[in-house]
C-alpha positions in Angstrom: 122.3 114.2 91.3 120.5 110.9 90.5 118.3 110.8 87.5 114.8 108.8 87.1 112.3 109.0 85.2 108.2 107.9 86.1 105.1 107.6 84.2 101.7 109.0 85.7 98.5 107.8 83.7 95.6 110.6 83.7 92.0 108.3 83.4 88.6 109.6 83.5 85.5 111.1 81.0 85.9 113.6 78.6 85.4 116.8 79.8 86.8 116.6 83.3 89.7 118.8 82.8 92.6 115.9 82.4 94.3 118.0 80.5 93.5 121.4 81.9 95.1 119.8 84.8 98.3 118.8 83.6 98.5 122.4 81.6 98.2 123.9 84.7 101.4 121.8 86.4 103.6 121.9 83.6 103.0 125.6 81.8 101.1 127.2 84.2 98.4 128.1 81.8 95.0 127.4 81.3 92.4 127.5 78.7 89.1 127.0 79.0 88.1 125.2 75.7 90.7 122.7 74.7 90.3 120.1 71.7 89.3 116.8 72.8 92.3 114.6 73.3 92.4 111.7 70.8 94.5 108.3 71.5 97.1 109.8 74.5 100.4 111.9 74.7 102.5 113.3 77.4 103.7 116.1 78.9 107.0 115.9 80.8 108.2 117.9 84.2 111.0 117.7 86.1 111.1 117.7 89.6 113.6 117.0 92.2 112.4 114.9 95.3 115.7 115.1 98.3 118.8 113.5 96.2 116.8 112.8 92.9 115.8 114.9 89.5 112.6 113.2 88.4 111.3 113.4 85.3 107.6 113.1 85.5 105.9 111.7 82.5 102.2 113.0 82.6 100.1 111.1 79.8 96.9 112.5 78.7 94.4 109.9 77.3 90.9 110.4 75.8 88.0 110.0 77.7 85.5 109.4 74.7 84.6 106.3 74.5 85.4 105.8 71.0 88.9 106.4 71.7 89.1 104.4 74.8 90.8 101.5 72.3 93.4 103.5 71.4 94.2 104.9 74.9 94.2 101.2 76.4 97.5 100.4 75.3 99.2 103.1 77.6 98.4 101.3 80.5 101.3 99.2 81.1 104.9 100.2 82.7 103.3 102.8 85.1 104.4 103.9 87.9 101.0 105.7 89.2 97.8 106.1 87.9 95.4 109.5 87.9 91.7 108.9 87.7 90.1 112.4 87.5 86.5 113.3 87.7 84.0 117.0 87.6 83.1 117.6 91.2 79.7 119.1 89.4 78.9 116.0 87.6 78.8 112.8 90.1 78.4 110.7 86.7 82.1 111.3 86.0 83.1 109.5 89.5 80.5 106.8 89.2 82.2 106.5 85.2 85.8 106.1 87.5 84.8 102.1 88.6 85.4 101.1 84.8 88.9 103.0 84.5 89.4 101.5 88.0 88.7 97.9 86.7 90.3 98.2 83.3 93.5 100.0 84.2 94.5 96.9 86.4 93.5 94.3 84.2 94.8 96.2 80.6 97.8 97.2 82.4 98.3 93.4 83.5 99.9 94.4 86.9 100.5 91.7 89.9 98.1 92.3 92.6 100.8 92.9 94.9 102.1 95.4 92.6 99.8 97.6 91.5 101.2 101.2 90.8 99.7 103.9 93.3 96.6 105.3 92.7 94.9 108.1 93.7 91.3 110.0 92.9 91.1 114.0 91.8 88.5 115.9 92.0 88.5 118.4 89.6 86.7 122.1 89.6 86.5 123.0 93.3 86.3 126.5 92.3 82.7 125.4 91.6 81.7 125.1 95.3 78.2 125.8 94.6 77.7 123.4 91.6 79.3 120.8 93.7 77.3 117.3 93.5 79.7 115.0 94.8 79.6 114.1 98.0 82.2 112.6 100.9 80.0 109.7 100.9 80.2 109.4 96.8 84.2 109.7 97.4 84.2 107.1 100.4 82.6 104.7 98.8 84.7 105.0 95.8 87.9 104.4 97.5 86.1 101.3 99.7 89.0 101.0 101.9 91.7 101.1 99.4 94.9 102.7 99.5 94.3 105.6 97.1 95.2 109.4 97.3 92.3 111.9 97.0 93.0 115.2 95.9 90.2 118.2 95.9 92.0 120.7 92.7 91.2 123.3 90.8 92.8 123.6 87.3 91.4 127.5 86.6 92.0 128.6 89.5 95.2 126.6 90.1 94.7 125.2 93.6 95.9 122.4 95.2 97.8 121.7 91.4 101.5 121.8 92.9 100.9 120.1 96.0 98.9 116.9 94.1 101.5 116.6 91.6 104.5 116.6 93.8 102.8 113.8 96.4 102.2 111.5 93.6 105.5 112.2 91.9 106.9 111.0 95.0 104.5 108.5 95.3 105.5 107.2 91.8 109.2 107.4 92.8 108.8 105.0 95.8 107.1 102.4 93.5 109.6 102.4 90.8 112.8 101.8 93.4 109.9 99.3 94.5 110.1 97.4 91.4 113.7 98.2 91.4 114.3 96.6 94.9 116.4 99.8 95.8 116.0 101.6 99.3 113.2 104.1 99.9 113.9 107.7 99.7 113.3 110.1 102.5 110.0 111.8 102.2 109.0 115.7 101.5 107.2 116.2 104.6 110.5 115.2 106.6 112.7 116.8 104.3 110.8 120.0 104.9 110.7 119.4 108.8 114.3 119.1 108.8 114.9 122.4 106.7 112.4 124.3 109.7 114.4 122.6 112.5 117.6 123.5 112.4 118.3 121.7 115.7 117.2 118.6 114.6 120.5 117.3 113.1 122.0 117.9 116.5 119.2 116.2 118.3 119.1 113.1 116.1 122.9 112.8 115.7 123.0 109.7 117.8 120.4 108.1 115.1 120.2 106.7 111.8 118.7 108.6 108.8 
């Protein structure tokens, strides 16, 4: 099995649950007061996407702003970028445009190749606290080719399903970079493993 190994940036304010989140994925656990994160450091996971074990690095950064210096200098050489906001607390998402802005520019990526990027919303166990609206969200994104993802670290939902996306996401861009043929996708992996017939059907084709 073919080896790689990515590196996923987690931006966004203190107290948003970066790294509640990544807890979550990579132990399973969560706890609900965690030391502030100072500078940045990284949890790994593997994963295996069709032919390929990935190893997912996951880096934590601080979201104070006096340790934003310090966490600036992780930005380069990724392969997909987190930014990660409190569905409660529409402040956090409005705080999001600066990581936005800063993450290209720090990271000094072409404009053509800018890792993947996507936006998560954290706490959607909080559906009554909820501030943030689709509108807040759309306006956000502004047309851009970024992932949104609603989660919830505490009660793990949609933790899995986020992670594995961009880790495939973050895949695709590295044998981007690489110049190396795309690999085949989860979604059609997993239609092929529910159809059995389909090999049969699609013999006469290319993969």
């Amino acid at each position: 099995m073919e080896e790689h190994e990515v590196k996923v940036i987690l931006l966004g304010s203190s107290s948003v649950g970066k790294t509640c989140v990544i807890n979550r994925y990579t132990k399973d656990e969560f706890t609900q007061s965690t030391m502030a994160t100072v500078s940045a450091g990284f949890q790994l996971k593997e994963v295996r996407i069709g032919q390929y074990s990935v190893k997912m690095q996951l880096w934590d950064t601080a979201g104070q702003e006096r340790f934003a210096s310090l966490s600036k200098m992780f930005y380069r050489g990724c392969h997909a970028c987190i930014f990660v906001f409190d569905l409660s607390e529409p402040r956090t998402l409005q705080a999001l445009y600066k990581w936005r802005t800063e993450f290209i520019d720090i990271g000094t990526y072409d404009k053509d190749l800018i890792p993947p990027m996507f936006l998560v919303g954290n706490k959607k166990d909080l559906k009554k606290s909820t501030k943030v609206t689709p509108t807040d969200v759309e306006n956000w994104i502004n047309n851009e080719e970024i992932g949104y993802f609603m989660v919830s670290a505490y009660k793990c939902i949609g933790i899995n399903e986020m992670f594995e996306a961009i880790c495939e996401k973050a895949l695709h861009f590295k044998m981007k970079l690489a110049n190396k043929k795309e690999i085949p996708t989860l979604l059609a992996e997993k239609e092929d493993d529910d159809n059995p017939t389909k090999e049969n059907k699609d013999s006469s084709c290319c993969s």
